[in-house]
C-alpha positions in Angstrom: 137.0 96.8 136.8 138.1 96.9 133.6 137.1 94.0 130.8 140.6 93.4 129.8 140.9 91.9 133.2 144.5 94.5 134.0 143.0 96.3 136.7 140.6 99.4 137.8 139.7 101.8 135.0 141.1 105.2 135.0 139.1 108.3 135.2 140.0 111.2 133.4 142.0 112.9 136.1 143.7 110.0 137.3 145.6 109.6 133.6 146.0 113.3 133.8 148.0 112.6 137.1 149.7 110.5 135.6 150.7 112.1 132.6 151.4 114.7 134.6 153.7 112.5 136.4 155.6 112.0 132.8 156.3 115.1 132.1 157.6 115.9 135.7 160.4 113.8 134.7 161.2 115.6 131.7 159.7 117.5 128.8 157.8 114.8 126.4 156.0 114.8 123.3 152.8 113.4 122.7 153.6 109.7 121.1 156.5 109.9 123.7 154.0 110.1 126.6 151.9 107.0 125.5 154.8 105.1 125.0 156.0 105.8 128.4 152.9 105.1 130.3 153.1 101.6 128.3 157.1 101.2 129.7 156.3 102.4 132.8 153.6 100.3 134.0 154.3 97.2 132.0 151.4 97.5 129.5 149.0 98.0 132.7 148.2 101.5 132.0 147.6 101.3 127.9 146.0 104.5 126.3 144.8 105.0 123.2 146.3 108.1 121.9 143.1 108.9 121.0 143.1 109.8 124.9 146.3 111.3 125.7 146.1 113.7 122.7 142.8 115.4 123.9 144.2 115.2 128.0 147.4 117.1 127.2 144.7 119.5 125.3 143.3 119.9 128.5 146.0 120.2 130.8 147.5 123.1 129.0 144.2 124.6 128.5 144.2 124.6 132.3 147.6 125.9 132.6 149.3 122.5 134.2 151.3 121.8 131.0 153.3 124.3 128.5 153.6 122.9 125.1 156.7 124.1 122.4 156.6 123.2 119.0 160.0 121.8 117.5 161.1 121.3 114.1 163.0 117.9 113.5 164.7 116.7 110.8 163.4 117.5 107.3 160.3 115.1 106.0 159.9 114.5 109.6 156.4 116.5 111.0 157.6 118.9 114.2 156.4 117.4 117.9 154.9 119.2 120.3 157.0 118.9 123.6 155.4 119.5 126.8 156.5 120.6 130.3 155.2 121.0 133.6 154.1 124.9 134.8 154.8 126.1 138.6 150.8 125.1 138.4 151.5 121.5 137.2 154.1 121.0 139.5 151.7 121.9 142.7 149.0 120.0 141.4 151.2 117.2 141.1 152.3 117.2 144.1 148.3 117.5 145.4 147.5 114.5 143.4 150.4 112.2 144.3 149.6 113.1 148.2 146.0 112.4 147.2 146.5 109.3 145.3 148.7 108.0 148.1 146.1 108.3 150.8 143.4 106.4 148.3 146.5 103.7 147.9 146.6 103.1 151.5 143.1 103.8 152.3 142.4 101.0 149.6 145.5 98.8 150.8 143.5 98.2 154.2 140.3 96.8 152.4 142.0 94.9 150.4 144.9 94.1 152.1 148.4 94.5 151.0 
């Protein structure tokens, strides 16, 4: 459990899932992506950037995300957007069937 008291800890491939999750959604950029996993889970899942920066690393690194740099407005430093690859997309759909079968597997210890 975690100290702050919000629930399990994530490993590292569990918040790549989820990122992964983001950006199925729609291309994101880096700061976009943490604030998203803040919206989306109501503060529950709360990652230092400090983590996400180094994950996305990874995840295009392994060929599950494509990143494009674009220029915005001038005095304003470009963002790296990322996608999902035709890899990302099938391990995302490998990790949500996985993560469902924990869920339920989990639910019936626990109880639901």
């Amino acid at each position: 459990m975690s100290e702050r008291g919000r629930g399990p800890d994530l490993s590292r491939g569990e918040f790549g899932l989820l990122i992964l999750g983001l950006v199925g959604r729609r291309e994101m950029y880096g700061y976009e992506i943490v604030a998203q996993l803040r919206a989306t889970t109501d503060g529950v899942v709360d990652l230092p950037e400090g983590t996400v920066y180094p994950a996305l690393r990874r995840l295009e690194r392994d060929g599950l995300i494509a990143g494009r740099w674009v220029e915005m407005a001038e005095g304003t430093p470009r963002r790296r957007y990322y996608r999902l690859t035709t890899a990302g997309e099938h391990a995302l759909a490998v990790g949500r069937e996985e993560w469902l079968r924990f869920k339920a597997a989990a639910d019936s210890v626990l109880g639901s």
